[in-house]
VOKOL-126117 format. One record per residue (C-alpha): residue in three letters; residue number from 0; x, y, z. Coordinates in nm, 2 decimals. Last residue first. Layout:
# residues N
   resn   resi        u        v        w
    Ala    NUM        X        Y        Z
...
//
This chain:
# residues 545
   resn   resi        u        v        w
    Unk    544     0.02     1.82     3.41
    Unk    543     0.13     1.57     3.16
    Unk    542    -0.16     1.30     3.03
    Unk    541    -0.06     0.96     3.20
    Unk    540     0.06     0.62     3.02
    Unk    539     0.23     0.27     3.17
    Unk    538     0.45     0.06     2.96
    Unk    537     0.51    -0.25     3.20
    Unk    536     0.80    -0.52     3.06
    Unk    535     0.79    -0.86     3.15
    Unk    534     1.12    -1.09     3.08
    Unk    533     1.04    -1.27     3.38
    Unk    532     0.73    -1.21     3.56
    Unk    531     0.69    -0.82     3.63
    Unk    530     0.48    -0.75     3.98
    Unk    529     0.30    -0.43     4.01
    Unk    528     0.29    -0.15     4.27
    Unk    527     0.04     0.16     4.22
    Unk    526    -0.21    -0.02     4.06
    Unk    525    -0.32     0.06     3.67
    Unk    524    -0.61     0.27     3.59
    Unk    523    -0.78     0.15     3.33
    Unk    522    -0.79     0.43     3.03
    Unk    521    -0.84     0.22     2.72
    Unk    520    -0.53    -0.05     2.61
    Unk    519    -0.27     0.21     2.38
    Unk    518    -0.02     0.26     2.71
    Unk    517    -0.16     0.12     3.06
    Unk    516    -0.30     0.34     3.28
    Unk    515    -0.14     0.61     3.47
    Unk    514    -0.29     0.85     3.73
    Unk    513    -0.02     0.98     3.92
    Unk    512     0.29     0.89     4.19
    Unk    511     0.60     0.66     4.00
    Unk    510     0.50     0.36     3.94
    Unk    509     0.64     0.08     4.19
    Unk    508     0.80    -0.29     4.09
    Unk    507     0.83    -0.57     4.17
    Unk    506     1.05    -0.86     3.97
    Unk    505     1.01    -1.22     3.89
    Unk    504     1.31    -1.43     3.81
    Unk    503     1.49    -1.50     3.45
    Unk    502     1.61    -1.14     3.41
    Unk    501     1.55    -0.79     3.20
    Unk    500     1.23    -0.70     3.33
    Unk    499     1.16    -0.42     3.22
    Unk    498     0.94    -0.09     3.33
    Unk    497     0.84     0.24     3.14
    Unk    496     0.65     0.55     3.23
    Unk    495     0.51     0.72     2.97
    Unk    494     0.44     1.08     3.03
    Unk    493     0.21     1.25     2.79
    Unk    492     0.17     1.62     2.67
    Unk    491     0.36     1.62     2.33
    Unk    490     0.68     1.48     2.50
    Unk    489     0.78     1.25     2.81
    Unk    488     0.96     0.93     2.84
    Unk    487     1.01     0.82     3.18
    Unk    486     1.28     0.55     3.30
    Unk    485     1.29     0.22     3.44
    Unk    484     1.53    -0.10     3.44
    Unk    483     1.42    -0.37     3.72
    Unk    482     1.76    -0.67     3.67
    Unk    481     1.92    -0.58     3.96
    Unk    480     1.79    -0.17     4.04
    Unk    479     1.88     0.00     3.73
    Unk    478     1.74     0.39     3.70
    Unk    477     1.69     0.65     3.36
    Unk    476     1.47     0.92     3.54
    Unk    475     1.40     1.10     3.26
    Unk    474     1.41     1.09     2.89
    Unk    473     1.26     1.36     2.68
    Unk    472     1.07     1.26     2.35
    Unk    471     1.14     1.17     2.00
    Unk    470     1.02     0.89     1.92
    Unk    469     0.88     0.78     2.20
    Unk    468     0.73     1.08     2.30
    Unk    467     0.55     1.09     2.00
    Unk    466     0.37     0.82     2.06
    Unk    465     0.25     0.59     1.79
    Unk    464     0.51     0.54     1.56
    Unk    463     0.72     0.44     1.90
    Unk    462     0.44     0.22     1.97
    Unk    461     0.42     0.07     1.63
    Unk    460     0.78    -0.02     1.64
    Unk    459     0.68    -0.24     1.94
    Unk    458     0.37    -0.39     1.79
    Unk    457     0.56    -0.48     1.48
    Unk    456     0.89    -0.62     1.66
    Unk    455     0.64    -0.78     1.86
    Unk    454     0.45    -0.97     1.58
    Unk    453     0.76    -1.09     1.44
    Unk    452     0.88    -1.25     1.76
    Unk    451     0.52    -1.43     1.72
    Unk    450     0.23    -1.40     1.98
    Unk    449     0.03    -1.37     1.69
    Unk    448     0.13    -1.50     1.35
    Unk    447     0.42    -1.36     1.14
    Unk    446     0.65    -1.69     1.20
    Unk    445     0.34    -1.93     1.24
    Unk    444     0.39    -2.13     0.89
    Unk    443     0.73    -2.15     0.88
    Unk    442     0.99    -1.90     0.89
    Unk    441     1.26    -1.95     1.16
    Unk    440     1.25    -2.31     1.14
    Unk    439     1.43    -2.26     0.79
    Unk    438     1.73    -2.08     1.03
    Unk    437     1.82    -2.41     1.15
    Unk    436     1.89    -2.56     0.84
    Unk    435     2.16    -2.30     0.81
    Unk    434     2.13    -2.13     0.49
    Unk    433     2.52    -2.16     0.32
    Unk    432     2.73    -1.86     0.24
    Unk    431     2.74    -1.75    -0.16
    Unk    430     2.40    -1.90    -0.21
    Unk    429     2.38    -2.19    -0.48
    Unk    428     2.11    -2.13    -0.73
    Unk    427     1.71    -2.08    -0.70
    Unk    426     1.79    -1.85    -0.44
    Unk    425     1.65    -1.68    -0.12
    Unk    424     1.33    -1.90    -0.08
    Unk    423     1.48    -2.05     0.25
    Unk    422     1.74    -2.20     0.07
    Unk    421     1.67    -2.55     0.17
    Unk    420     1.32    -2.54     0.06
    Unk    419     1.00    -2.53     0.21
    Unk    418     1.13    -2.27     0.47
    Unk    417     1.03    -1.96     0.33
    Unk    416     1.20    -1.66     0.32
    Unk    415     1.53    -1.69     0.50
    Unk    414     1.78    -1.39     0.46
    Unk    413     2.11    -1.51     0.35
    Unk    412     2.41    -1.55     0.63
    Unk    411     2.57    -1.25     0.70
    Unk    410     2.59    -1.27     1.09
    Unk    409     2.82    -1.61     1.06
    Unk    408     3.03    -1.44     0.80
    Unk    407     3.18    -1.21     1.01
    Unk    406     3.50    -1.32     1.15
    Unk    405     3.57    -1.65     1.31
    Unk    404     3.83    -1.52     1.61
    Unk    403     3.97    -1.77     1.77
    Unk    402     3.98    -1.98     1.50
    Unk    401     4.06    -1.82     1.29
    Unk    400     4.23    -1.46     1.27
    Unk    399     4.31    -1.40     0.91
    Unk    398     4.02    -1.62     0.76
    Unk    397     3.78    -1.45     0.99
    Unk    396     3.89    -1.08     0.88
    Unk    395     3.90    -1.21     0.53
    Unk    394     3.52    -1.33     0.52
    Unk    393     3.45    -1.63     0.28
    Unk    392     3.40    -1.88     0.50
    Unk    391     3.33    -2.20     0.33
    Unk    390     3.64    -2.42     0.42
    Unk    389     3.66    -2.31     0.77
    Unk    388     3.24    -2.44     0.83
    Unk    387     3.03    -2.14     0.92
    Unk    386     2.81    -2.18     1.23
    Unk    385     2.56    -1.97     1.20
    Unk    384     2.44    -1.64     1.46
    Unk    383     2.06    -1.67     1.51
    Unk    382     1.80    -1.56     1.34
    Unk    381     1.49    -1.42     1.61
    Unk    380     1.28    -1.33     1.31
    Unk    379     1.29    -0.99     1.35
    Unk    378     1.66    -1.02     1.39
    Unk    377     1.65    -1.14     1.02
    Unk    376     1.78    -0.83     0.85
    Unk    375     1.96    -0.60     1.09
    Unk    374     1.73    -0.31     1.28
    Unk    373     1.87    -0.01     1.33
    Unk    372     1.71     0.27     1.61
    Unk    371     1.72     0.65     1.64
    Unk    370     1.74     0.78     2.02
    Unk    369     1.59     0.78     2.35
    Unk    368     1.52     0.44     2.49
    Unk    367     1.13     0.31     2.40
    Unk    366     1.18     0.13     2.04
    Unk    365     1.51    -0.02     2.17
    Unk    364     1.35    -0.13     2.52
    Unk    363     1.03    -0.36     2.30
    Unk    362     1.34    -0.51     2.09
    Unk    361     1.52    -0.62     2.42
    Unk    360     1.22    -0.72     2.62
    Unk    359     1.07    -0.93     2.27
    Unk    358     1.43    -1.06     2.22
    Unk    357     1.43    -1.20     2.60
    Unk    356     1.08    -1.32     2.57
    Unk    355     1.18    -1.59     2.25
    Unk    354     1.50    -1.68     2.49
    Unk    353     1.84    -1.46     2.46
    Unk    352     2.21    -1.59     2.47
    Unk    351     2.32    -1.26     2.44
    Unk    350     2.57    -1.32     2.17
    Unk    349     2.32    -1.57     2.03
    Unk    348     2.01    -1.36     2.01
    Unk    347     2.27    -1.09     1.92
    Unk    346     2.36    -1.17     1.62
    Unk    345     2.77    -1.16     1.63
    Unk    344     2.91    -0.83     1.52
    Unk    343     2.99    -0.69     1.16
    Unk    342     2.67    -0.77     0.99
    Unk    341     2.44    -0.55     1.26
    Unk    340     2.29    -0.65     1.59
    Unk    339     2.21    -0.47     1.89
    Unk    338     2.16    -0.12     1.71
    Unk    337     2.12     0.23     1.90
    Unk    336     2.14     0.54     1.71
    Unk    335     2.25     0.86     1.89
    Unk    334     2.16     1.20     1.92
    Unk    333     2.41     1.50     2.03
    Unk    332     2.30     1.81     2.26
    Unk    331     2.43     1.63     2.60
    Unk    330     2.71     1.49     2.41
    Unk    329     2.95     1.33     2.68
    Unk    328     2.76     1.38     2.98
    Unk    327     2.46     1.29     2.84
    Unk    326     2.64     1.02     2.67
    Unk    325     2.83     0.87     2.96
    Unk    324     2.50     0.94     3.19
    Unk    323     2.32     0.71     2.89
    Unk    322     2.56     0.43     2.86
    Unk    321     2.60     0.38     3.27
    Unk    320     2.22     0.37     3.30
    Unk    319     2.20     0.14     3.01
    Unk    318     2.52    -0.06     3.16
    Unk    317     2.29    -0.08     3.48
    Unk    316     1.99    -0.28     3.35
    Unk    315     2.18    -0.52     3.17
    Unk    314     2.31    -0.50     2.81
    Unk    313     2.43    -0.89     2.79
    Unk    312     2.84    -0.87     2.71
    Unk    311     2.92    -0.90     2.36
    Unk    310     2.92    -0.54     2.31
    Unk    309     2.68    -0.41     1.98
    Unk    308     2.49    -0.20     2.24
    Unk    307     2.77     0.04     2.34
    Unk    306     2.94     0.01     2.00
    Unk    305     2.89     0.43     1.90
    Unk    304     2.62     0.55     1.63
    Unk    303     2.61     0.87     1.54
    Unk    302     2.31     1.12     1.48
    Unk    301     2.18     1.42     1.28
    Unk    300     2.57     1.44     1.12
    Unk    299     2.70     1.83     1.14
    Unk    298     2.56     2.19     1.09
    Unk    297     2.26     2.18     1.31
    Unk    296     2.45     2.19     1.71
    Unk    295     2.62     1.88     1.81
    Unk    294     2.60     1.55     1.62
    Unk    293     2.98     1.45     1.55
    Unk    292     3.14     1.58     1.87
    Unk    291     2.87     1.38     2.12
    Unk    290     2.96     1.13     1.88
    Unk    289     3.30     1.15     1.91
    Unk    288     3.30     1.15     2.31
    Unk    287     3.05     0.83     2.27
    Unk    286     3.31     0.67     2.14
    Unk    285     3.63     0.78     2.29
    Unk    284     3.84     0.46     2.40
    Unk    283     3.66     0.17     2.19
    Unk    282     3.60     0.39     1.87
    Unk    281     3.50     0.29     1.58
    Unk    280     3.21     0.56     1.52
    Unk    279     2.92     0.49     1.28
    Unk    278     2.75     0.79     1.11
    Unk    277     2.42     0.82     1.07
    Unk    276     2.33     1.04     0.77
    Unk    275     2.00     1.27     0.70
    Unk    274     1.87     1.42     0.35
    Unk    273     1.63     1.74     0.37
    Unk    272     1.76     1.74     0.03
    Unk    271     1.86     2.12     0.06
    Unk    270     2.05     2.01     0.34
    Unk    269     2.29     1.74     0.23
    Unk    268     2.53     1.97     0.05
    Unk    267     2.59     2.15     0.40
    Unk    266     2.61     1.84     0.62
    Unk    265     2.88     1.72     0.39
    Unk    264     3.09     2.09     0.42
    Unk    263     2.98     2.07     0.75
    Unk    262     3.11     1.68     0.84
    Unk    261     3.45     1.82     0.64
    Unk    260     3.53     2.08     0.90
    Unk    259     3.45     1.81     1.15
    Unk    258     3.74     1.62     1.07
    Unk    257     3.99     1.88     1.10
    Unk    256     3.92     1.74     1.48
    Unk    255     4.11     1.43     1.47
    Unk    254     3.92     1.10     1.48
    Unk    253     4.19     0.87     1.34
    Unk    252     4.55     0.76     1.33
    Unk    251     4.64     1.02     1.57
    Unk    250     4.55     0.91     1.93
    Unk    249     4.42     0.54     1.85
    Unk    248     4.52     0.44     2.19
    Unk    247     4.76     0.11     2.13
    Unk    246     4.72    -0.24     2.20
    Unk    245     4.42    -0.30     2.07
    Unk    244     4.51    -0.29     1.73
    Unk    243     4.74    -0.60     1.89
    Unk    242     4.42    -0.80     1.75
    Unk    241     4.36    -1.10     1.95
    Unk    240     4.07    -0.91     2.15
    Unk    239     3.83    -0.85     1.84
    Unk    238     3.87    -0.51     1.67
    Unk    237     3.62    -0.19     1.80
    Unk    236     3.47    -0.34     2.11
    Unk    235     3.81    -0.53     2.26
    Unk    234     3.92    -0.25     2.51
    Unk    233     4.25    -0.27     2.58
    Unk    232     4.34    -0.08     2.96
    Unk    231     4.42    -0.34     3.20
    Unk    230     4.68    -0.43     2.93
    Unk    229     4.88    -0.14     2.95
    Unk    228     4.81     0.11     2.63
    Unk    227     5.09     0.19     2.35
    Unk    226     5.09     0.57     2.21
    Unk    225     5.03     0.59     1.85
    Unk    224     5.33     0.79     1.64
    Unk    223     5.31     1.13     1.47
    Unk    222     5.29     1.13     1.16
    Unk    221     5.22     1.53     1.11
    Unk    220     4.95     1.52     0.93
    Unk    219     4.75     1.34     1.22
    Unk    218     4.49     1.09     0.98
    Unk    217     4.12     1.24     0.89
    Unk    216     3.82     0.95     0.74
    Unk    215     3.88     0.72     1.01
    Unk    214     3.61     0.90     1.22
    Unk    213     3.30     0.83     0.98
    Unk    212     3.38     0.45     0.97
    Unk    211     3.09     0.41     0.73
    Unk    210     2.85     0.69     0.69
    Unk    209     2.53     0.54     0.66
    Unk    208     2.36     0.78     0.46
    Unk    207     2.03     0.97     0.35
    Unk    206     1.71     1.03     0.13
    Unk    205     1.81     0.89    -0.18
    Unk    204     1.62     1.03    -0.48
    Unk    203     1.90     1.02    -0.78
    Unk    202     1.98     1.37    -0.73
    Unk    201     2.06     1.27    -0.35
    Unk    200     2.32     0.99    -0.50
    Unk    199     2.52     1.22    -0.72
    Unk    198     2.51     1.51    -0.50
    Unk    197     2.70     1.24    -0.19
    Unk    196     2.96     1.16    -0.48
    Unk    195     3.02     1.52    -0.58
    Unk    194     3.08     1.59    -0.16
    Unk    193     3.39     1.30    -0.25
    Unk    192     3.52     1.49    -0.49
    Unk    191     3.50     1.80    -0.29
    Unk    190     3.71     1.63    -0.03
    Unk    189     3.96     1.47    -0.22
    Unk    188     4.03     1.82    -0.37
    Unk    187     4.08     2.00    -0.05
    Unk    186     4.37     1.74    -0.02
    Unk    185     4.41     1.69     0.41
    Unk    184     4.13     1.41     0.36
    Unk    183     4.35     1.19     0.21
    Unk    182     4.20     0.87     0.06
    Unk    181     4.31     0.53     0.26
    Unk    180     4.43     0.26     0.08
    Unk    179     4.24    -0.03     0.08
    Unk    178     4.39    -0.36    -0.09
    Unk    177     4.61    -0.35     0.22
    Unk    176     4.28    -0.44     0.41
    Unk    175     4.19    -0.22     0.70
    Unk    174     4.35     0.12     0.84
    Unk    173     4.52     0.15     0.47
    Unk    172     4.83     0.43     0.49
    Unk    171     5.09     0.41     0.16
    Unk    170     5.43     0.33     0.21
    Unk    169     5.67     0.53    -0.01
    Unk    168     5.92     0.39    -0.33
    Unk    167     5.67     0.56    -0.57
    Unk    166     5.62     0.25    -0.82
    Unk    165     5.76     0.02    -0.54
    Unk    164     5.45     0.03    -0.31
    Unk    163     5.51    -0.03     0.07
    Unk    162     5.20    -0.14     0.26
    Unk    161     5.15     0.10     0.63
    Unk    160     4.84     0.03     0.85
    Unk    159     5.11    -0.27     0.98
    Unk    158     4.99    -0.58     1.13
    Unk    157     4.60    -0.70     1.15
    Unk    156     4.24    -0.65     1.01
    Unk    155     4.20    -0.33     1.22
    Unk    154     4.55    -0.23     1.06
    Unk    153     4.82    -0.09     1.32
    Unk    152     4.98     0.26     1.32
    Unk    151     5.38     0.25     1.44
    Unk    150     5.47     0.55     1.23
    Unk    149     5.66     0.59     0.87
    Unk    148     5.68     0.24     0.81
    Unk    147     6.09     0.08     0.83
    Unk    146     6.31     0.14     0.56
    Unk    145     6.60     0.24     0.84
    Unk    144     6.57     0.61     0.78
    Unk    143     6.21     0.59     0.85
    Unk    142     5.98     0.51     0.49
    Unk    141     5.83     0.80     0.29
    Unk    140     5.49     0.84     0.34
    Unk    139     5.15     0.86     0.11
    Unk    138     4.79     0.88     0.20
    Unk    137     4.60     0.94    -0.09
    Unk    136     4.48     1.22    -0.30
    Unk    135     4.85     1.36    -0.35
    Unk    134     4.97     1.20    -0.65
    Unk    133     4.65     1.26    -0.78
    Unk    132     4.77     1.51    -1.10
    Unk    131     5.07     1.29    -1.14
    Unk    130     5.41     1.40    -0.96
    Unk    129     5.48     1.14    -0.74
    Unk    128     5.47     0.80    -0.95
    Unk    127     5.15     0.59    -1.07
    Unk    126     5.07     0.53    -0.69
    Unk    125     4.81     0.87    -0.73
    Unk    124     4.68     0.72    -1.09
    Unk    123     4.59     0.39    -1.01
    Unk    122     4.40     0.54    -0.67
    Unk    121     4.19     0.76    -0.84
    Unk    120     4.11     0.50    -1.10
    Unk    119     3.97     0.27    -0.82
    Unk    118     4.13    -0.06    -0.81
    Unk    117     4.33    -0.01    -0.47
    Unk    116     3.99     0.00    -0.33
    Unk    115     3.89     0.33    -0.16
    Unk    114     3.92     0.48     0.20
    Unk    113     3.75     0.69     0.41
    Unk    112     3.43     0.75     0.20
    Unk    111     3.26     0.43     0.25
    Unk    110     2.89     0.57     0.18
    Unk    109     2.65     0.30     0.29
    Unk    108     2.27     0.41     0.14
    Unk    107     2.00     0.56     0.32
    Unk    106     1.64     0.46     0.17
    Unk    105     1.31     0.59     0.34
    Unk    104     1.01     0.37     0.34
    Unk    103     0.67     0.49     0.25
    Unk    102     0.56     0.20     0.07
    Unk    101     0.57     0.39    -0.27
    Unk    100     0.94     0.56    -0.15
    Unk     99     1.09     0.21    -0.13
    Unk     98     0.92     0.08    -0.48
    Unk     97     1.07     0.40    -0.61
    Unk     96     1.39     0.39    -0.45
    Unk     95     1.48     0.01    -0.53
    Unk     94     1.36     0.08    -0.88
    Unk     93     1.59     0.36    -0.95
    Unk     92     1.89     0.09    -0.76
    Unk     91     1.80    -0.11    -1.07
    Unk     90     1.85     0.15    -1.32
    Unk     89     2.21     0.25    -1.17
    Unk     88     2.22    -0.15    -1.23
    Unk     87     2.24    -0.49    -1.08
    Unk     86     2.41    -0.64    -0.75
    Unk     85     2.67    -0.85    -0.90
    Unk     84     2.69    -0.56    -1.22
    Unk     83     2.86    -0.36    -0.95
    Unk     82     2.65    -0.04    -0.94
    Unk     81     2.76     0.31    -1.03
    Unk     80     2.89     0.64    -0.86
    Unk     79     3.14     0.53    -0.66
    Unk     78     3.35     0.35    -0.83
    Unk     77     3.63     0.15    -0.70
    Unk     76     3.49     0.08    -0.36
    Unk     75     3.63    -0.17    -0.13
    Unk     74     3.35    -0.17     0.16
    Unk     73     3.17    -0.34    -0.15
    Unk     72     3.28    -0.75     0.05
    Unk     71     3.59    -0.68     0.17
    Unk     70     3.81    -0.79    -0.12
    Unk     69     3.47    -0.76    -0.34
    Unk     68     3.66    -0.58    -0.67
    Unk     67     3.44    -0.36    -0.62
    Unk     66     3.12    -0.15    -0.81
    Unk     65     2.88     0.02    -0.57
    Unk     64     2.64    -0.21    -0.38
    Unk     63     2.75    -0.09    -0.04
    Unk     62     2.48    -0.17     0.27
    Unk     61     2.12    -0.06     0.18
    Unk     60     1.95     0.15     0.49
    Unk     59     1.59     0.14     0.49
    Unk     58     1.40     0.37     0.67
    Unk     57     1.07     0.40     0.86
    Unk     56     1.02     0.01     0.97
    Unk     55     0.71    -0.08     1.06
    Unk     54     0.74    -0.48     0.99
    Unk     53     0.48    -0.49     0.71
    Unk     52     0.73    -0.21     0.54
    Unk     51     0.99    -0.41     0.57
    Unk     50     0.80    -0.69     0.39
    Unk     49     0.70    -0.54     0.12
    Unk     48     1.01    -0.44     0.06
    Unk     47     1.12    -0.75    -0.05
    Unk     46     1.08    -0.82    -0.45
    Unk     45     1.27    -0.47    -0.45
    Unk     44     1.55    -0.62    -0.24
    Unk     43     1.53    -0.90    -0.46
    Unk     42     1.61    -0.70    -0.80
    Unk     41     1.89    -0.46    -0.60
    Unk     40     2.07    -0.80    -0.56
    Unk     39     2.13    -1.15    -0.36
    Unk     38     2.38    -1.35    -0.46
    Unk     37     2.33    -1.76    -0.54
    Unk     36     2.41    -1.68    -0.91
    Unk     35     1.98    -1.74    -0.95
    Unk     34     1.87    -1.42    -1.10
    Unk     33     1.69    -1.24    -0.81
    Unk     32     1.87    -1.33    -0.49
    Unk     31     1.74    -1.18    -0.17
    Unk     30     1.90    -1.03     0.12
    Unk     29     2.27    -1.16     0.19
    Unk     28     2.42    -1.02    -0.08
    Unk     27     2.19    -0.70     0.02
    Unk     26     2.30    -0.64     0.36
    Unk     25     2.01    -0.46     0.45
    Unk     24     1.96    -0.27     0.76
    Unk     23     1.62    -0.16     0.89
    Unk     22     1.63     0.21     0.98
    Unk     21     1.38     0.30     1.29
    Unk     20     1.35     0.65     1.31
    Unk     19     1.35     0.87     1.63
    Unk     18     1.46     1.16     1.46
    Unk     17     1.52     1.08     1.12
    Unk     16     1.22     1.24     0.98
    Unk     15     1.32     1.58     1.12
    Unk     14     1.32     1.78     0.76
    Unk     13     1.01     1.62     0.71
    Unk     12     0.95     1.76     0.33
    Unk     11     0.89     1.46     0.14
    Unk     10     0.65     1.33     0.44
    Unk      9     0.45     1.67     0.37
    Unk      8     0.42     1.63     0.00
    Unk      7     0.32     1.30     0.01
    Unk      6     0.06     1.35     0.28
    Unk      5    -0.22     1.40     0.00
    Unk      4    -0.15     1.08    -0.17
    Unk      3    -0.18     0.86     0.14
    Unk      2     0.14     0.65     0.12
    Unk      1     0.17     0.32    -0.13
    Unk      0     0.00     0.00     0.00
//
């Protein structure tokens, strides 16, 4: 069902649409396959939208599709401004917005503007020697006196940030694979090259980005070197714990503050679009510091996302409370968007270790928490993470680290459809990762049906639709007692006074003094002291005044 013709105009003009949103990730060669080469495309993703769309989402955020070599899976970029031919066409991705802006659905797309693949032309012509009309668009060194890398930087995917190339006799800087070299955002002509990228994309209808790794994108000019951290101190959010990335504070290989010249310059293109971008921070040491830096005031990103909720550790009651006085104190005027699962992490049913209830308390607290919200493809259906077998992994992270680490493929298993066949309706060929045969029990017959994991992710963004104090309301009152969270949302003249459960034995709990009944079920007054069971949540309502 396509929007109500008359509010077109006004939903095309929301220049605060993303407050509050709920953005369902795609990861769309795990999505749906169209043309049976076992990869899913821009084709299936518009053969799906129906489905987000029954789900509540407001958003849909596509990750990259642009044309790559695939060493890192379109996080490789080597032209921005088309579509690999494995995903489709430029004609393709103008159906994927269409059908999208039909339903109603928003679509953000992945910009990866911090470093390119080594394919890109840009990139071919700056190694070509040191006097070429790019020379100075990426990252380039000479080596210390003893041939050794310029500084001691290390690579999130392991060793050296530095790779030597023979053509200019210099190292060039790549904080992940070596096949990416990092662009250099000190050349004023990088950047306006890569502000002609974002104009391509809005002209073509897109509403907004996922900025990938928005803080790598500025280096220290100066080289200087990373200082080394005690153990006690390595934090394992942003690169899994084997990596020695954690054994340094990330001081001047990323997030320095010319940075935020180029989030205005961004921010300033995007505005006439009323276009909105998340960006994602990698940062273990000053995340939600970044963030706070990153969404101040109107002239930079609308909101940030740090790794507070993608930990592997169980969110309890009192790391919310912790989270949220960090950030207020942190980036009282910034917004944040909260995910508990995305294809870079573990799924969080199995991180967690969550029951049916567990993922309807956790997804129900996401909708009611203060902030914008991403959804991954499949947590609505309670997917858990898959066992890949060695010899069919195909991520380079997990290849590089097994087994103690297995990398990412687990998370970026196809979407399952159906479960009458073994592919879970994705493809009528050979999927690029295999469909656990577990996941099929994920999508039978009763998946959607009431009482269903489905059916609360719908009720629950429904609420947040619902109230706009939800969305985008004040939050007060944020307190952890054992496994009892509550706070109170308030905004457009109605408190809402919310309650969870978030442990296996029952809880009590009080309501704060007033008249409140519970939310969107009539005006029965509720008692003063209620008991939660296990995994229970209370959502209590009362007019402000």
């Amino acid at each position: 069902m396509g929007m109500v013709q008359k509010d077109a105009a006004a939903w095309a003009q929301d220049k605060d649409w993303w407050r509050g949103a709920v953005i369902y990730q795609i990861y769309p060669r795990s999505f749906q396959d169209s043309n049976g080469d076992g990869i899913g495309d821009l084709a299936g993703i518009v053969q799906r939208l129906p489905h987000i769309a029954e789900l509540g989402a407001d958003a849909i955020w596509i990750s990259p599709f642009f044309t790559s070599p695939m060493k890192d899976f379109g996080y490789d970029v080597s032209d921005y401004c088309d579509v690999d031919p494995m995903f489709g066409t430029l004609a393709d991705f103008d159906a994927v917005i269409a059908r999208a802006h039909d339903l109603g659905l928003r679509v953000m797309i992945d910009l990866v503007l911090s470093h390119t693949s080594d394919q890109h032309p840009w990139f071919k012509e700056s190694r070509a020697n040191r006097t070429n009309a790019r020379a100075n668009w990426y990252v380039w060194a000479d080596p210390k006196m003893d041939g050794t890398p310029p500084t001691n930087w290390l690579s999130i995917f392991g060793g050296s940030a530095w790779q030597w190339d023979a053509r200019r006799e210099q190292y060039f800087l790549h904080n992940f694979l070596t096949t990416q070299p990092d662009l250099n955002f000190h050349e004023p002509q990088v950047q306006d090259a890569l502000l002609d990228v974002a104009r391509f994309w809005l002209d073509r209808g897109v509403d907004g980005f996922r900025l990938d790794t928005i803080n790598f994108y500025t280096h220290d000019k100066y080289l200087r070197d990373n200082p080394g951290l005690p153990p006690e101190q390595r934090n394992a959010d942003t690169a899994p714990a084997v990596n020695p990335y954690n054994h340094q504070m990330h001081l001047f290989d990323k997030s320095q503050p010319e940075n935020v010249e180029f989030l205005k310059k961004l921010r300033a293109v995007m505005k006439p679009y009323n276009a909105a971008a998340v960006g994602e921070v990698g940062d273990a040491q000053r995340g939600l510091e970044i963030l706070g830096e990153y969404t101040r005031g109107d002239d930079r990103m609308q909101m940030c996302y740090a790794f507070e909720f993608l930990a592997p550790q169980r969110l309890t009651p009192a790391r919310v409370v912790d989270t949220f006085n960090a950030l207020d104190a942190a980036a009282p005027d910034g917004w944040a968007c909260w995910a508990f699962s995305n294809h870079d992490v573990v799924r969080h049913i199995t991180r967690w270790g969550l029951s049916t209830d567990a993922a309807k308390a956790y997804v129900t607290l996401l909708m009611c928490l203060r902030g914008s919200a991403c959804l991954y493809q499949g947590e609505e259906l309670g997917l858990p993470e898959a066992e890949i077998a060695f010899e069919d992994l195909q991520d380079p992270y997990g290849i590089e680290f097994w087994p103690e680490f297995k990398g990412r493929d687990g998370c970026r298993t196809p979407m399952v459809w159906q479960a009458d066949n073994h592919t879970g309706e994705f493809s009528t060929g050979k999927p690029w990762l295999p469909v656990p045969a577990e996941h099929l029990a994920h999508v039978g017959p009763d998946a959607k049906a009431k009482g269903s994991l489905f059916a609360q992710y719908q009720a629950a963004l429904a609420l947040r639709h619902d109230h706009k104090a939800l969305r985008s309301g004040l939050q007060r009152g944020l307190a952890a007692n054992g496994d009892l969270l509550c706070f109170v949302r308030e905004g457009d003249g109605q408190e809402i006074f919310c309650a969870f459960n978030l442990g296996d034995a029952s809880v009590s709990v009080s309501l704060p003094n007033g008249n409140w009944h519970a939310l969107s079920q009539g005006k029965e007054p509720l008692e003063q002291k209620l008991t939660l069971a296990p995994w229970q949540f209370c959502l209590a309502s009362k007019q402000k005044g």
